[in-house]
C-alpha positions, 0 to 999 in steps of 0.5 A: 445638696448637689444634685440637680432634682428629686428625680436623681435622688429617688433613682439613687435611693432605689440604687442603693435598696437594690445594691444592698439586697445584691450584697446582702444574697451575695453568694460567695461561692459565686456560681459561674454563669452559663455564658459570658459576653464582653462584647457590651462591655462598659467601665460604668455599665450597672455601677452600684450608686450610693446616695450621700450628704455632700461635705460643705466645702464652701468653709474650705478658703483658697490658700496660698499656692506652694509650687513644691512637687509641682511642674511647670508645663508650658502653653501650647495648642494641640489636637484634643482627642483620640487620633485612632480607632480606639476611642468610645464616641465620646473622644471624637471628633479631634478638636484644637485647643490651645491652653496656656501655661500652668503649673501641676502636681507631680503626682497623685496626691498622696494620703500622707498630704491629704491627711495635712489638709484634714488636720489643718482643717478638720475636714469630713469626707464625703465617704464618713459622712452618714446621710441624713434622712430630713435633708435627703428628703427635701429633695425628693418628691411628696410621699417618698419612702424612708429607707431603713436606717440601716441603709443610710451609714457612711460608706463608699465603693470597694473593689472586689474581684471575681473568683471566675470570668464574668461577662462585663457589662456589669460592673456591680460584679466586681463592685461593692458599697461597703459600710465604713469604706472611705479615705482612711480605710479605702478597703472598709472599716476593717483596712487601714492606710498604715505605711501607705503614705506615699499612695494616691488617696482614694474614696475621695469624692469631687466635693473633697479634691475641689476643697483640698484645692482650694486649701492648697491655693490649686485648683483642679486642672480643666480636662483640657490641661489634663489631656495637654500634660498628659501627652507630655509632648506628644502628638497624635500619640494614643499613649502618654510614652508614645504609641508601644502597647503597654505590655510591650517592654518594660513596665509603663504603669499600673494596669490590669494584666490577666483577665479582668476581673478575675485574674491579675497576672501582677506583671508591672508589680503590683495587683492593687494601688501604687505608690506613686512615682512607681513608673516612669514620668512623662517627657513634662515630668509628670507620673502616674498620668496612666493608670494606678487611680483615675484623677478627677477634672473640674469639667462636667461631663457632656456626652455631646461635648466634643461635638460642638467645638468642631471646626475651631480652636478652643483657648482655655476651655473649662468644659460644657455648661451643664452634665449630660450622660445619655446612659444615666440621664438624671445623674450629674456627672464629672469628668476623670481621666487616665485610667487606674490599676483596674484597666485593661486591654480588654476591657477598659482602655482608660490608660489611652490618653485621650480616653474619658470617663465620668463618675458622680461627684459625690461617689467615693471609689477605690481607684478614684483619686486626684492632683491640682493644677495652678495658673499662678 
């Protein structure tokens, strides 16, 4: 197991009686509230949180790196973070770094390639993997209750929209933990990926993008390399295209235009997923590096990060030592970056290039993906 003490594991359990019991009084009519507040708004705040037993990806070995579909961006020194007014605390202060040269993947990777490395390999994602109550227990403290086994099936976290304005600073509104939801069925057991070869996989936790990595001979990009790719050769710009508000113009990536989470306008043409390379590369050649799925990071995310690299520069950096989210203190967490086709200007500005969030490596979501990077 990964996690760092019983502590994350009892609070997890109760999350997860808790969400069940909300899904189960779900009231699909859905009564509109008497008011609704955005002010407090969080991309996390609230979010339904699953336990789940993590895949054993020690079996996975480094294969030998193809550099097929990838580009190679040169090394460089810049200025990490947010340059304007925009960013949440954690994107300040503005810090140098310098990374050296790598290779990247084109795009997100796509549930055409993700289902080479799972027939290669036999891999479970985390998403199909029913957690078992024996090893879960072990790592919670004497006396804790069982809960129903009803409550301990595979599953992972689908978007489901609201049917009217709803105040934000709750996203388990808008999200739902589904039985049977993971990387082949990303709506549930009842969806599928037919003819979605060319779509960014989803319901793939950090446990499985470290072990496709490694079986494709990459690894996945530090936030740093991230950030650096993601500007394509900007600098101090807010966007990966420059700083032109992204409704401005022609379609730039697949974000939420309406009013979140109720209404999609469907502007840049699409209302869900993408398939990739659907918008404009970057000035490296690199797509989707705004919007569509957030991408995990190899780094942990630290709330006080950015904080202790002020006043120098950086080389290579792989990230804090250990996670700390002062909103959820128990729960490690890592780093994704860019945005997905659920952000919006109002809400979650995730398609900013210096914006951060941090998800729980072994949660599955619907608009959660990932790409690699290689030093070779």
């Amino acid at each position: 197991m990964h996690y760092e003490n019983g502590i994350a594991f009892m609070r997890r359990t109760l999350l997860l009686i808790m969400t069940s019991i909300m899904v189960s009084c779900h009231n699909p009519k859905q009564e509109k509230p008497a008011s609704v507040n955005s002010d407090t708004a969080s991309c996390t705040n609230q979010m339904p949180v699953t336990y789940a037993s993590a895949p054993d990806t020690v079996k996975i070995k480094q294969g030998r790196v193809s550099h097929q579909n990838m580009v190679w961006i040169n090394g460089g020194e810049f200025l990490m973070g947010s340059s304007d007014s925009e960013g949440r605390e954690d994107e300040y202060p503005v810090h140098a770094v310098k990374v050296s040269g790598y290779w990247m993947d084109v795009h997100e990777v796509t549930n055409a390639e993700f289902r080479k490395f799972v027939r290669a390999t036999g891999y479970i994602t985390t998403a199909e993997r029913t957690p078992q109550w024996s090893e879960l227990a072990k790592q919670l403290p004497p006396g804790t209750p069982k809960p129903p086994d009803s409550l301990l099936v595979a599953g992972a976290l689908v978007f489901s929209p609201t049917a009217y304005p709803v105040s934000l600073n709750d996203a388990s509104q808008w999200w739902q933990w589904v039985k049977g939801a993971d990387w082949k069925h990303p709506e549930g057991s009842g969806s599928n990926i037919k003819g979605r070869d060319q779509y960014p996989v989803v319901q793939i936790s950090w446990y499985d993008a470290d072990a496709y990595a490694r079986w494709a001979g990459k690894r996945l990009p530090a936030e740093a390399e991230w950030e650096y790719a993601a500007r394509g050769g900007y600098k101090n710009k807010s966007f990966s295209w420059g700083d032109e508000d992204i409704e401005k113009g022609r379609p730039k990536a697949n974000t939420w235009q309406g009013h979140f989470p109720n209404s999609n306008s469907d502007w840049d043409g699409y209302k869900g997923l993408a398939p990739v390379k659907s918008y404009p590369s970057n000035g490296y050649g690199l797509y989707d590096m705004a919007g569509n799925v957030w991408e995990w990071c190899s780094d942990w995310y630290n709330t006080n990060y950015y904080k202790s690299l002020t006043g120098k520069t950086t080389v290579d950096p792989k990230g804090a030592l250990s996670s700390y989210d002062p909103m959820e203190p128990t729960i490690p967490k890592r780093i994704t970056r860019g945005g997905s086709f659920m952000c919006n200007a109002a809400y979650c500005k995730g398609y900013r290039v210096s914006s951060r969030m941090k998800t729980s490596p072994d949660s599955g979501l619907e608009n959660v993906g990932f790409r690699c990077v290689s030093s070779d």
